[in-house]
N, C-alpha and C positions, 0 to 999 in steps of 0.2 A: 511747426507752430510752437512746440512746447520742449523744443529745441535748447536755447539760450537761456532757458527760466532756470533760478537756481533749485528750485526745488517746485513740487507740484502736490496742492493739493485739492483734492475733486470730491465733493459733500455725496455720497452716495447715497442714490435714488432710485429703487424699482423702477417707479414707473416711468424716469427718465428714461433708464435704460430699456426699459421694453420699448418706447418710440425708436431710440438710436440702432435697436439690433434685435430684432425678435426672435432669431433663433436663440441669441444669448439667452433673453427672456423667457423663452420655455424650460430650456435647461434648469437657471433658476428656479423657478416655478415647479420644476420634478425635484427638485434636490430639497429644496422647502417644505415638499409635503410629503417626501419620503422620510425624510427626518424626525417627523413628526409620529408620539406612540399609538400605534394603530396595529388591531390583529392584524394577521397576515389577509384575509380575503379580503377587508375594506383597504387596507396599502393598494392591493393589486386591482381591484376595483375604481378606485380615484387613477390610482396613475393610467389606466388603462383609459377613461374618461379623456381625461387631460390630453393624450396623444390626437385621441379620435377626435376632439374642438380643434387643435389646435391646426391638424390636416384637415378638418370639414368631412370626416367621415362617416360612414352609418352604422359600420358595425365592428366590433372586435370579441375576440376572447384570448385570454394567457394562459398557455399552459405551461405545467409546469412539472421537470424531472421526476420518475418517482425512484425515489433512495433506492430501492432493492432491485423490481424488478424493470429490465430494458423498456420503458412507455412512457406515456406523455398523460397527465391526467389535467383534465378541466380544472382552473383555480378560477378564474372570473370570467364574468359577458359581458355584452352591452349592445342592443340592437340585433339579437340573431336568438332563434329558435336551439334549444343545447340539444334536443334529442339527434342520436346518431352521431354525437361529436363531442359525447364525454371522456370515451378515451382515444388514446389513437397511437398507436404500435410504431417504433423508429420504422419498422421497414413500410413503412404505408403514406401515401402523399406529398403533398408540399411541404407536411408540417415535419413529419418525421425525415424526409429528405433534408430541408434546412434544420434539423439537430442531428441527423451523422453527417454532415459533412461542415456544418459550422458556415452557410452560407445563406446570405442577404438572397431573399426568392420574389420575383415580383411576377405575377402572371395572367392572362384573362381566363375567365373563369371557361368560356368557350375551348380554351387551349388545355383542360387539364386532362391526363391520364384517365384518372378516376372518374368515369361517365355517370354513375351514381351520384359521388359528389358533387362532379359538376353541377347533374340535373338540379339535387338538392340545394345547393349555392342559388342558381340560377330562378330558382321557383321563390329564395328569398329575396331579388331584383340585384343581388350583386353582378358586377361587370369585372371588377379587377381585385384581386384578392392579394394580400402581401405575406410576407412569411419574415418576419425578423429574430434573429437565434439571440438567445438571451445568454452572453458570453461573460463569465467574468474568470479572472485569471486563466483564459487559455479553458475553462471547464464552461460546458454549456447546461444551464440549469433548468432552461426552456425553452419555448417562443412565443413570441408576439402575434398573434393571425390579427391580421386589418382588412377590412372589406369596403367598395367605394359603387355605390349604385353608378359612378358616371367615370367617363377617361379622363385618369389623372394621368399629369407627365411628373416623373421622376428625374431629377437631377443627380448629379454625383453627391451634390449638398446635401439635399434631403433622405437618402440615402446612408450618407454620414450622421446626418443628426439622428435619425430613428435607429439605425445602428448607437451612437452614445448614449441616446434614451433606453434603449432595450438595456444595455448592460450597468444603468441604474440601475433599473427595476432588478435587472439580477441579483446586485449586491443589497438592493432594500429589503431582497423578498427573503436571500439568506440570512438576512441579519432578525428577522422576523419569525422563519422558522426555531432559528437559536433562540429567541428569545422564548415563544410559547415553550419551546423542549425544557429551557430554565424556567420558568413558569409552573410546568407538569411536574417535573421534577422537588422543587419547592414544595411544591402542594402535594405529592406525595411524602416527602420529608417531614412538612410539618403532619402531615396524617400519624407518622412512625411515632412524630413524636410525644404528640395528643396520646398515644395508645402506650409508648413507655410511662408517659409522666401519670395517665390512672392506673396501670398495673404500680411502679413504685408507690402510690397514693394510698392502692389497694391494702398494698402489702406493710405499709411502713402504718397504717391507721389500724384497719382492720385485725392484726397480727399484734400491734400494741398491747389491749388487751389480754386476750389467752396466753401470752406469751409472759407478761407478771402474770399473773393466775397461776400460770403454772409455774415458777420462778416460786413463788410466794408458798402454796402446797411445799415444793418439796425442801424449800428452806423451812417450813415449819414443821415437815416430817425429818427432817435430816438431824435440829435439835431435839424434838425430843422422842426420838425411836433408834436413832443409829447406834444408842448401846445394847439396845436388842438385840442388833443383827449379826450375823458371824462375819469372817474377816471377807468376804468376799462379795456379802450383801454391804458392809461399809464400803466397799470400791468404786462397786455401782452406783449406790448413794452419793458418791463425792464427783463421780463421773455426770450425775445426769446434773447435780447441782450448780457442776461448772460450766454442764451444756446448756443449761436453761439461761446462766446470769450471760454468757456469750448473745444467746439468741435476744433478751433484753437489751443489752449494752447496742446489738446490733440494731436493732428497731429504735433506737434512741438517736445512734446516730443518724440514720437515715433520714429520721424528724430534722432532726439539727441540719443535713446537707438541704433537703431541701427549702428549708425555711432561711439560707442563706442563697439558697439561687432567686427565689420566689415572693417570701415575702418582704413588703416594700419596709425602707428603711426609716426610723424616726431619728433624725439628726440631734442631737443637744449635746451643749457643754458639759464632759465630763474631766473629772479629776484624775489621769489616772491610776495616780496612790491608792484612790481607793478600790479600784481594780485589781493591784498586786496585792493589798493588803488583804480580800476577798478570796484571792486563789491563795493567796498563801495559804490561808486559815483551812482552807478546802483541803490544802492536801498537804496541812499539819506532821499529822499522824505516821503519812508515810514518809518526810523529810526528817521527823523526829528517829522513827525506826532505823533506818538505814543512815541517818547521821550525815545526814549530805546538810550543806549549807546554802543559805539563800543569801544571793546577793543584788542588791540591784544599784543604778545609779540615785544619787539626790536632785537629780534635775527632771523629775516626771512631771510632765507639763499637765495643763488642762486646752483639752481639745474637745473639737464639735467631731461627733462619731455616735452610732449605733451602741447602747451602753449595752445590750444584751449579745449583738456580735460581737462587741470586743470582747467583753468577755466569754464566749465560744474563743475567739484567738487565742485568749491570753492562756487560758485552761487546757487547748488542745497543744499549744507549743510545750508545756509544762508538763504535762499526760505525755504528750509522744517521748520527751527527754526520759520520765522517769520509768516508763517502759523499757524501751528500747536503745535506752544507752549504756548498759551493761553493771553488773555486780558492782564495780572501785570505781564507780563515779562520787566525787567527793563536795562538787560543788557546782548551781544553777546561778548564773545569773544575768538577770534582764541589764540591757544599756539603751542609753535614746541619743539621737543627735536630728540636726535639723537641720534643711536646707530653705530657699526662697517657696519653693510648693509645697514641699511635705515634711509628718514628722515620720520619723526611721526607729523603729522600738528593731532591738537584739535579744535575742534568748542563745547562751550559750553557755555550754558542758564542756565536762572533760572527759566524758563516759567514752565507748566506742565511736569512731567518727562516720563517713559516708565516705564510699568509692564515687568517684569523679564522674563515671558513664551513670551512676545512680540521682546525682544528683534535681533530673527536672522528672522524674518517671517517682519519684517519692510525693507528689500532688496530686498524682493520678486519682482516680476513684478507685477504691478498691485496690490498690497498687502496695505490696508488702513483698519489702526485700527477704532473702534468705538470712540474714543475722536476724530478723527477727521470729523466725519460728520458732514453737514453744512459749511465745506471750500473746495472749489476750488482747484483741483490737481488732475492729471491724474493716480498715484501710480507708478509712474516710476522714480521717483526723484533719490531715494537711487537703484534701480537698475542700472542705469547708474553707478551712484560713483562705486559701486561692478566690474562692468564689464570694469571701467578704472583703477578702482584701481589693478584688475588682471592681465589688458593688461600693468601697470607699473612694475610689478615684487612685488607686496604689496598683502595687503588687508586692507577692512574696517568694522568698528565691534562701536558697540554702550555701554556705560555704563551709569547707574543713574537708581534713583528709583521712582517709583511711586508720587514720593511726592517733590521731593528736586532737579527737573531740569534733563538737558538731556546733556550729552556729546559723540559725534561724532568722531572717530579716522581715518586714513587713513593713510598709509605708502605706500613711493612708494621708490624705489632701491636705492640703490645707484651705482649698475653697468652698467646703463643704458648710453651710449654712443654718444655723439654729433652727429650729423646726420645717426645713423641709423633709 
């Protein structure tokens, strides 16, 4: 009929198609509502329903593999008493028969082995009892048990259809299990991480204080007692004073990491000239000392961005340079360029540069390479930039080599909107 036609097109219609082919229509029908998100006992519940209307049956339950040990455990019912048939061992009846040998069991319940069971089946009014192995790639993950108070005839058909039925259910009820195990998982994860994020809370607030306190004591015993002391009490004087400004510096930045992952951002138009002109002035004193020069481009635009994260950026790319890029560094400077989505801000030295394998393990948290032992820094610098530069709609990434200086990039949106 549909032969000659140049092409063919057919308005698709459930309920057409259940009149034109009903086993199609069931199929359908299982595949629709396995698809759908449901814990695993209600998937297996409905689909088990579904089989038993669609054969006119009275009763079923599914069991289903258990991962470790060799048995079959009860996952759903419907129409039948569960005592005495919660679990049930591979080497034991119908059920465990059709999952070691991976075969379709149809039987009267008068005819079974097990005279208990039988009796027990038979006192529930069952007459024929079915057994279909829930197969999917060649693994079998359960079975089917179906129960029919009167004499059903079986076809090769039906047969095959409850065979393709069972090994939905297979693949619905694996993909169900995976999903709760991702679920648990999850929700143990975010536990870990509700229980990291108030210990660092703990530690980075509560630590705050005592931590200047004692900063503040011993910088005010350090000026005026350390000429009291003999050459050994000045040691330890300059010893604890630079352990205390460390343990400060480090609770400071911790504030700063977190308040770049966490708190939410207020977008406005800034200038930002006046952001280099700001750190410049910041770290005056030490560009003056060592004689290094600042350079930047004339084309620093005005952008929508976080005025207090950039400047964390701007400050930390500056701070990590004048740290850690060595004695005969002689000159800093910022460059910008632009493309259609973002603007692109450069910090770059002539100081010591980065090894190639160092390059993405320098954002890390807490991440401090070997050239810089012996300076001051808590290894949070450049993790901050990362976690602003993400919360911009950017990213930030490092280039130079070993030998010839180090250059810092950061891009941040340009969709980024005035006060959201």
């Amino acid at each position: 009929m549909l032969v000659n036609n140049k092409y063919i097109s057919i308005k698709i219609s459930d309920s057409k198609m259940k009149e034109r082919n009903r086993k199609l229509s069931i199929l359908l029908e299982m595949s629709n509502l396995l698809s759908t998100s449901m814990n695993l006992k209600t998937l297996l519940t409905k689909a088990l329903s579904t089989v038993m209307a669609y054969f006119d049956l009275e009763a079923g339950r599914i069991y289903l593999m258990n991962d470790k040990d060799p048995y079959l455990y009860l996952a759903a019912h419907q129409g039948v008493k569960t005592e005495g048939l919660e679990k049930v061992s591979l080497n034991e009846g119908f059920s465990g028969k059709a999952a070691r040998t991976k075969c379709f069991i149809a039987q009267h319940v008068s005819e079974l082995e097990d005279k208990n069971r039988a009796a027990l089946l038979s006192r529930m009014g069952l007459k024929i009892i079915i057994c279909v192995p829930l197969i999917s790639m060649d693994k079998v993950g359960g079975v089917m048990n179906l129960g029919s108070k009167k004499i059903i005839k079986l076809d090769q058909g039906k047969i095959d259809l409850l065979t393709t039925l069972g090994n939905q259910i297979t693949i619905a009820a694996d993909n169900a299990k995976y999903y709760e195990d991702l679920q648990n998982k999850i929700k143990t994860l975010k536990e870990k991480q509700e229980m990291i994020k108030f210990f660092t809370y703990s530690i980075s607030h509560d630590l705050k204080s005592p931590a200047i306190g004692i900063y503040g004591l011993t910088r005010l015993f350090h000026e005026r007692y350390l000429q009291t002391l003999d050459e050994k009490g000045k040691v330890y004087c300059n010893q604890i004073l630079n352990a205390t400004k460390q343990m400060v510096d480090l609770v400071e930045k911790m504030n700063e990491y977190i308040a770049a992952k966490e708190a939410p951002y207020h977008f406005e138009k800034i200038k930002v000239k006046e952001i280099t002109e700001a750190i410049k002035n910041e770290f005056s004193l030490e560009l003056k000392r060592r004689q290094i020069r600042w350079l930047e481009t004339d084309n620093l635009p005005e952008i929508v961005a976080d005025r207090l994260a950039l400047l964390r950026v701007f400050r930390n790319f500056v701070d990590n340079a004048l740290k850690y890029g060595g004695k005969e560094r002689l000159q800093l400077k910022i460059g910008y360029e632009e493309d259609g989505v973002s603007h692109r801000f450069s910090f770059s030295d002539d100081g010591v540069g980065i090894k190639p394998e160092d390059k993405e393990k320098v954002f890390n948290q807490f991440q401090r390479e070997k050239t810089s032992r012996g300076t001051d820094g808590s290894g949070l610098g450049l993790a901050i930039v990362r976690e602003i530069a993400e919360g911009h709609g950017g990213r930030t990434w490092v280039d130079g080599s070993a030998t010839e200086g180090t250059t810092f990039y950061i891009t941040i949106s340009k969709d980024l909107k005035s006060g959201d």
